[in-house]
Every structure is written in C-alpha cells, then in structure tokens.
C-alpha positions as CSV (number, residue, x, y, z in Angstrom):
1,X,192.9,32.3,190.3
2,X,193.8,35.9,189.7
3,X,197.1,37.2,189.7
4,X,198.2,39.9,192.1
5,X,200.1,42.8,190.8
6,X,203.7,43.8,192.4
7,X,202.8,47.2,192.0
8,X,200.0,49.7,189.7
9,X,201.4,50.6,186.4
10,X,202.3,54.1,186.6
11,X,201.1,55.7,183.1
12,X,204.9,56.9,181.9
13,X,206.6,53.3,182.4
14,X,205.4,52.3,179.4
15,X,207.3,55.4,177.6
16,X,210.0,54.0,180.4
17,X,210.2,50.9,178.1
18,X,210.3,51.9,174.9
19,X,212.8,54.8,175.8
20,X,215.0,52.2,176.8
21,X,214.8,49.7,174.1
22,X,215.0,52.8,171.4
23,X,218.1,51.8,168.7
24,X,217.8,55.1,167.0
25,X,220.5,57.2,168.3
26,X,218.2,60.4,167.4
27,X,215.3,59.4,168.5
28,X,216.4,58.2,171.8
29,X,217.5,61.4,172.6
30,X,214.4,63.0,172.0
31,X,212.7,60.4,174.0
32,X,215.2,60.6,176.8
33,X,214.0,64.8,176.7
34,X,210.7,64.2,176.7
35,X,210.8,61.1,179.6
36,X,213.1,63.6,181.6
37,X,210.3,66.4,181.6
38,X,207.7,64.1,181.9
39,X,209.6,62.4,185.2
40,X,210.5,65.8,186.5
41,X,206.9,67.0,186.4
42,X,205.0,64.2,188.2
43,X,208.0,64.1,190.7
44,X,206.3,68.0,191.1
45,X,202.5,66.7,191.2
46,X,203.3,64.0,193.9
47,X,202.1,65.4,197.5
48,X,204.8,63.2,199.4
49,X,201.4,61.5,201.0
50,X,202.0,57.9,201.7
51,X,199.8,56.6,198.8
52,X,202.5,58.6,196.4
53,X,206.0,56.6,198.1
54,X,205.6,54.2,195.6
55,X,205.6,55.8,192.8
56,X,208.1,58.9,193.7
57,X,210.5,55.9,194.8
58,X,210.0,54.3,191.1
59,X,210.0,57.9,189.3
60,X,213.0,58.3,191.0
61,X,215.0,55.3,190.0
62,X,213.5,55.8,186.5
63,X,215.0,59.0,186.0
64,X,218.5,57.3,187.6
65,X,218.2,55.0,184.9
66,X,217.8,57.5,182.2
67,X,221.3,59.2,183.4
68,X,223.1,55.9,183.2
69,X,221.5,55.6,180.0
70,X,222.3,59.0,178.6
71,X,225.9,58.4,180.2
72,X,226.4,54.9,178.3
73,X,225.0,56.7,175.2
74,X,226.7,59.3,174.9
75,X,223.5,61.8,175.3
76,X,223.9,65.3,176.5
C-alpha cells in the first residue's frame, strides 16, 4: 500500500532542516541570511491563490521559527 503524504515538500524545507540543526555558530548565521531571503522571496512569488495557502502558511511559520531561533542564538 502506498503512503500518503501530509503535505508536498516545498523545495527550501530541506535548507529549513539543516539551518536548524547547524552547530556552527558562523555558519548558522549565514544560513539563517540566506533562508530569510530565500523565505522572503517566495512569500513574494506566491499569488495568494488557494493552491499557494499551504505553502504561504508553512513559509510563514518557517520564517517564525528562524526568529525564535535567531533570538535563542543570539543572531542579529
């Protein structure tokens, strides 16, 4: 039997995850930067159409998760 999905995988969670599990204090900065920009563009390319809720929804609690992240951090 094939397993149904929760949801598509959007192509930045995977740069979600290893943001997230980063131990470099350096490099998670960078890839907090780059995420950020990354999150902040798609956010841009999303129409608002019904087929994008999903994914503005999760780019939206992604980039919540980043601040929280950057908070506990110590990231500027």
């Amino acid at each position: 039997m094939k397993r149904k999905r929760l949801h598509k995988r959007f192509f930045w969670e995977q740069q979600l995850t290893a943001t997230i599990s980063e131990t470099d204090q350096v490099r998670l900065g960078v890839r907090v930067q780059i995420l950020e920009a990354i999150l902040l563009v798609r956010l841009l390319d999303l129409t608002g159409a019904p087929q994008d809720q999903e994914e503005s929804k999760a780019v939206g609690e992604a980039l919540g998760n980043l601040a929280v992240l950057k908070q506990k951090r110590g990231i500027a």
